[in-house]
N, C-alpha and C positions, 0 to 999 in steps of 0.2 A: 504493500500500500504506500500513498504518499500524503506527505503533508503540504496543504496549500503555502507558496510562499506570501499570499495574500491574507492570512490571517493577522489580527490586530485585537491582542489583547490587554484592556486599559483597567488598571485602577479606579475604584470609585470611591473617592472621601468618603470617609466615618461609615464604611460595607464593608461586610468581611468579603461579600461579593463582588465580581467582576462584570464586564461587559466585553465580548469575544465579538469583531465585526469581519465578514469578509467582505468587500467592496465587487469583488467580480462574482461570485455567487448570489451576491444582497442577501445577503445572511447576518442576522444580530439578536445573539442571545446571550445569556444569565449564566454565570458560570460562579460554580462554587468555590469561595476564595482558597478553603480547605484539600479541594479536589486535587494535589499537587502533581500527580501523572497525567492526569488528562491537562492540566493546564500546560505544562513543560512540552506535553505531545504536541498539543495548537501550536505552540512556539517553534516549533521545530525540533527539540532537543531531546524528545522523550520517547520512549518505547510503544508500539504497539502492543505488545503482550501482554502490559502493566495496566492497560486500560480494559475496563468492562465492554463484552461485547455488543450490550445495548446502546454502550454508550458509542463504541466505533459504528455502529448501526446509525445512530441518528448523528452523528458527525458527515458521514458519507451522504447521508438523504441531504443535510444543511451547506456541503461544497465545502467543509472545512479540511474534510482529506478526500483524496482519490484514490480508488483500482489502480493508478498507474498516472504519472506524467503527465501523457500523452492524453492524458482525460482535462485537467487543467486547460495545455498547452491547447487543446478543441476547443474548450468554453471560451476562452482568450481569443482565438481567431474568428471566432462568430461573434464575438462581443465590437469588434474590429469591426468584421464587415457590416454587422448592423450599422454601424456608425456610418460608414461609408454610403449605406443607402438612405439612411436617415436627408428627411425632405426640410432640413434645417430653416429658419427663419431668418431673413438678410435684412439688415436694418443703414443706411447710408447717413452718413453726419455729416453737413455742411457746415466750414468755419468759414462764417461772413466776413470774420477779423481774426487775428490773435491779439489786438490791441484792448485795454479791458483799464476801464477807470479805475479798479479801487488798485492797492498795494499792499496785497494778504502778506505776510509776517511768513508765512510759511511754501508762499507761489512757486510751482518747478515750471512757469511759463515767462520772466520776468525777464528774459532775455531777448526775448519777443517785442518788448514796448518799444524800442529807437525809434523804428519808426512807423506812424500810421496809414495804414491801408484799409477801404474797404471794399469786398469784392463788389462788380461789376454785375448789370442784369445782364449783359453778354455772356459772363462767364456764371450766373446761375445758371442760362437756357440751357448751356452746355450741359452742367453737372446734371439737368433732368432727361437731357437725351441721353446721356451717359447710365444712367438709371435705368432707363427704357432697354437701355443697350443689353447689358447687366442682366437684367432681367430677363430680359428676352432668350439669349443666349445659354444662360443657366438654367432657363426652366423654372423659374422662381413662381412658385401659385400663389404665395400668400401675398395681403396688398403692403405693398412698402411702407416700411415707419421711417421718416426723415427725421431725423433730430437737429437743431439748430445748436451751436455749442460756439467757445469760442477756445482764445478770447473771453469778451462777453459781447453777445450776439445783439443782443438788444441796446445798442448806445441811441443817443440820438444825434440829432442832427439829420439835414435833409434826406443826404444821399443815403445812410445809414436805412431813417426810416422807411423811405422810400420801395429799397432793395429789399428791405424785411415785408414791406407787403407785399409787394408781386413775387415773392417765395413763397409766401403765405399762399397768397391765391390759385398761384401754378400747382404750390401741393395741395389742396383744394379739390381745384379744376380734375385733379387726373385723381382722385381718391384715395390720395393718399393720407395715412397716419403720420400725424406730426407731435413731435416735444421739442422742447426746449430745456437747456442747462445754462443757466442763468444767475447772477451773483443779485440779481431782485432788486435791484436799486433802481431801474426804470419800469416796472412790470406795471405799475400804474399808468403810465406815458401809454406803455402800450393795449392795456387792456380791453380795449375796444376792439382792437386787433384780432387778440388772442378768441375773443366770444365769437366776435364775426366770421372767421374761418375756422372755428371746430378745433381749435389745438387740445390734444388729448392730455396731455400732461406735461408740467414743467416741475424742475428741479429747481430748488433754493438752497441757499446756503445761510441758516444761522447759528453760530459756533456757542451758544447758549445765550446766558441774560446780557442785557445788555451792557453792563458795565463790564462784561469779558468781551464779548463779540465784539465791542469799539478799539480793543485794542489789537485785535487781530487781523480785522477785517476792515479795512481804514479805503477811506478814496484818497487818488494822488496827493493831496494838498493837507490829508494828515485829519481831514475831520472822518468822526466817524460813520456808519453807513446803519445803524440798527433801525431806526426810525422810519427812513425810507423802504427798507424792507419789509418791514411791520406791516408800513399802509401800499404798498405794491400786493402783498399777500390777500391783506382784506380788498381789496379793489378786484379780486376774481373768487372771494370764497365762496360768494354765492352762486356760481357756474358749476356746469359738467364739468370744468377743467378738472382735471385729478393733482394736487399741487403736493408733491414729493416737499418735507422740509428736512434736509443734511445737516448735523452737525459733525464736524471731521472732529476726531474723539484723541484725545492726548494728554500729556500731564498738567495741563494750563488749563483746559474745562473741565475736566472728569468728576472734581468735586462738585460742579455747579449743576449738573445733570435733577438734583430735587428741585432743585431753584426752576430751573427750567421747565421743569415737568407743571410746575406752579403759575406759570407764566403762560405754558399754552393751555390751561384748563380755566385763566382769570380770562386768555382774549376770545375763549370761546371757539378755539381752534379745533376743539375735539368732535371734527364732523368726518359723515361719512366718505368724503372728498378729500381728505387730508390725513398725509401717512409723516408721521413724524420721525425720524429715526437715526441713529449713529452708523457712522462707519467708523473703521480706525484711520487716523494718519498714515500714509504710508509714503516713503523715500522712495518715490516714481523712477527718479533719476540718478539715483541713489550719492545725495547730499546726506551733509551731518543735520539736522535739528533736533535743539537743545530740548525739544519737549516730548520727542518721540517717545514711548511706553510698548513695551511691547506688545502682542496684541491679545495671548493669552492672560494676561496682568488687567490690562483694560476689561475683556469679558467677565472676568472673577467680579472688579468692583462692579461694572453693572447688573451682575444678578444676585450680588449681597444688595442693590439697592432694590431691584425687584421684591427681594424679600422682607427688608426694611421699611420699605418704605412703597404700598403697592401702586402707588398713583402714578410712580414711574416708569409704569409697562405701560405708561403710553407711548413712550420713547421705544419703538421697533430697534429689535438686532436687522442689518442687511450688509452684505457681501459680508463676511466673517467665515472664512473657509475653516472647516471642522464641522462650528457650530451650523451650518446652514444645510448639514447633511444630515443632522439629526436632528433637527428643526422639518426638514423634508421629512422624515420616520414619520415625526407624530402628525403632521399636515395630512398626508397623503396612509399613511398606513402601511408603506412599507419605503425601502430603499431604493434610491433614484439609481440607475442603471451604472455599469464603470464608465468612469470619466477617462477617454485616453485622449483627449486634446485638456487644454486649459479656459479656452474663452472663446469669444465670439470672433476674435482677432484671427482664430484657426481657420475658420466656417464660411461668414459672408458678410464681415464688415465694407464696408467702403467709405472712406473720407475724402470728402474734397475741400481744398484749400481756396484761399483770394488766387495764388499763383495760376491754376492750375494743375495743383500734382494730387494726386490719390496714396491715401493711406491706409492698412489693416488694420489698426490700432488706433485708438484716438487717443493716447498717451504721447504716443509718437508722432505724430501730426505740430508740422514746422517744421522738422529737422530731415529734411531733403535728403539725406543719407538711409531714410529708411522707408523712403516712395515708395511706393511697387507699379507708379505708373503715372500717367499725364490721363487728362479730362477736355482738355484744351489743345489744341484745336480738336481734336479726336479723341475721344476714347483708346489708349494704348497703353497696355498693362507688360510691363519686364516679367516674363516667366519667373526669371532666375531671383528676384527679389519676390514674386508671389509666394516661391517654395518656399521661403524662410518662415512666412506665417502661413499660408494656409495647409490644413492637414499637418501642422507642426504635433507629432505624439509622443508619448509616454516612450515608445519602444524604438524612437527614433537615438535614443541617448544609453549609455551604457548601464548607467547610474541610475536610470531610474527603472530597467529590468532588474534591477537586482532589490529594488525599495519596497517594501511592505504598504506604503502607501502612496504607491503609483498611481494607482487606477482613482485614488480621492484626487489628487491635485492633477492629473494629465501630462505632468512635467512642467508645470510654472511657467508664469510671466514669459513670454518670447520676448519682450521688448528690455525685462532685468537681469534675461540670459543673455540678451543681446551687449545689452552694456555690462556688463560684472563679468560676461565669460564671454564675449564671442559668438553669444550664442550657441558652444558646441558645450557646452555644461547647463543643469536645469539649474533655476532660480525658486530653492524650496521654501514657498509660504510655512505658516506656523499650524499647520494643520494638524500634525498631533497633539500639542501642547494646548487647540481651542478645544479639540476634540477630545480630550480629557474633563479639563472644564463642564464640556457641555451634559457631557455623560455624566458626570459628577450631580451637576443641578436639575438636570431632566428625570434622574435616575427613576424616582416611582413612577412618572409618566411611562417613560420605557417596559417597565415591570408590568405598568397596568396593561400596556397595547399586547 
């Protein structure tokens, strides 16, 4: 017989019991802390003999061991090609600018402000024939989500405004899904906009109350931005828009997180239209800052404050690799399929820039050394730069066939393998260390499902 190299078995605070997950089976159960042959066996290191034959009976039925290798190495290649035929959803991001008023404390785009540009309705028509193009070509069924990003997309001024409604209207006109990611300091300017052609949801950024949020989130000239966004926010709360609120989670707000929790239940923000919620900071480009926290650190304080304090699950966990996988368990009722890419950068991104150049990534978007193609004049995409993100997997790297938690992470960031390694080494998120956490805090939900 064999033992899966996909097995994953975690610690659970103040349990004698464990939680055993395998990510390419989707298998996740209870395992007795005491049991110490069968547990050393999941791990690899332990005997078949040593173990009860009931218990290798339902190990074999749950994917934790095999008849043979070669049973694994099957489940792994059909787990592949499913992926391969998988009818993925393709979502395009237009950056109208990279040029962006305020001067966040923490920006990996700030290299960008010298000088301003914004793009041309010339060079929108383009990026929607380019769309059509795209689409067409791929087979794409589902209707395209454009997202407007920047920069910050929404500045004003004539030409600004201008080019932001005939985007508007063009994604409109042909049925498409639009958002926007926006620093919320003119969402009022534009909200007339935003009602009249149907924008489905935008993203805000408020880094908690406002005597933190001012000093982080500042405009060029050093005043702060929390007021503006306050009333940019209520000037659409009452709309279908769906209005995403960010706060990027670090050692400078994490304490403010009750404060804040207090703040969106005084402005009345706790509507069915409105998802409030952290993510962690994260070194995009991988700079020092001084307030970074790691991310399974940051997870712990926010579900001691869930517990402490329960007003503060109104504050959603989102993108938190680990936790978002057993978060999925209890959602859905069982485990989301193996992961052998990392993100949408693998799949069917497309960015377009003011220039003209096309991105996979919208982390990478400006930095012309990681194009994978032009928009303008024509639609023309470099293979040889496509390969680097799309279809980028797990088994493409040495390091991450040999990792017990491949199939969670896909093999990491391409754009933090790109810069940290060349891209020929994986850039490993914190995925075991949340995924302990998580399992830790979920645990009787777990038990219950």
């Amino acid at each position: 017989m064999y033992v899966s190299k996909y097995n994953i078995v975690l610690d659970v605070e103040n349990h004698t019991k464990k939680i055993v997950i395998n990510p390419l089976s989707q298998s996740m159960d209870v395992v007795d802390g005491e049991d110490r042959e069968l547990l050393v066996l999941l791990e690899g290191t332990g005997r078949f003999e040593k173990v009860k034959g009931s218990d290798l009976d339902y190990l074999l039925k749950r994917g934790y061991i095999f008849n043979a290798q070669v049973e694994e190495e099957s489940l792994l290649h059909r787990a592949i090609e499913k992926d391969d035929q998988e009818k993925y959803p393709c979502d395009f991001l237009l950056y109208p600018t990279f040029h962006c008023n305020f001067r966040c404390t923490y920006c990996f785009q700030e290299n960008y402000f010298k000088k301003y540009s914004f793009i041309t309705k010339e060079y929108v028509s383009k990026a929607f024939s380019a769309i059509e193009t795209i689409c067409r070509d791929l087979q794409f069924e589902s209707t395209p989500l454009l997202y407007l990003f920047g920069g910050e997309p929404l500045l004003k001024g004539k030409r600004a405004e201008e080019t932001i409604q005939y985007t508007l209207l063009q994604a409109y006109d042909r049925g498409y899904r639009t958002a926007i990611v926006t620093n919320g300091s003119n969402v009022q300017h534009y909200s007339s906009l935003l009602r009249k052609y149907a924008v489905d949801f935008i993203q805000i950024t408020l880094d908690g109350p406002p005597h933190i949020h001012d000093t982080r989130r500042i405009y060029a000239n050093g005043k702060g931005t929390f007021d503006d966004i306050k009333r940019g926010i209520e000037s659409i709360i009452d709309s279908e828009i769906k209005i995403l609120i960010r706060m990027n989670l670090d050692s400078q707000n994490i304490d403010y997180i009750p404060e804040f929790s207090d703040f969106v239940y005084e402005s009345g923000w706790d509507k069915e239209n409105v998802t409030v919620f952290v993510g962690p900071y994260r070194d995009l480009l991988c700079r020092s800052y001084e307030y970074q926290l790691p991310e399974h650190v940051m997870l712990k304080r926010m579900f001691s404050f869930y517990e402490e304090i329960p007003k503060t699950r109104i504050i959603k966990l989102l993108a938190w690799p680990g936790a978002d996988y057993v978060l999925h368990f209890l959602r859905m009722r069982e485990l989301p399929p193996p992961r052998v890419s990392y993100c949408i950068a693998t799949y069917g991104r497309y960015g377009f820039d003011a220039e003209g150049y096309v991105y996979a990534c919208g982390n990478a978007a400006g930095n012309k050394q990681y194009a994978i193609g032009r928009y303008y004049p024509e639609i023309s995409l470099d293979e040889e730069n496509v390969r680097r993100w799309r279809k980028r997997r797990f088994n493409a790297m040495p390091e991450c066939i040999r990792c017990q938690l491949a199939l969670l992470c896909g093999g990491g960031c391409t754009l933090q393998s790109l810069l940290k390694h060349g891209g020929k080494n994986p850039f490993c998120p914190e995925i075991l260390e949340n995924l302990k956490v998580a399992v830790t805090y979920y645990f009787d939900k777990i038990v219950g499902e």
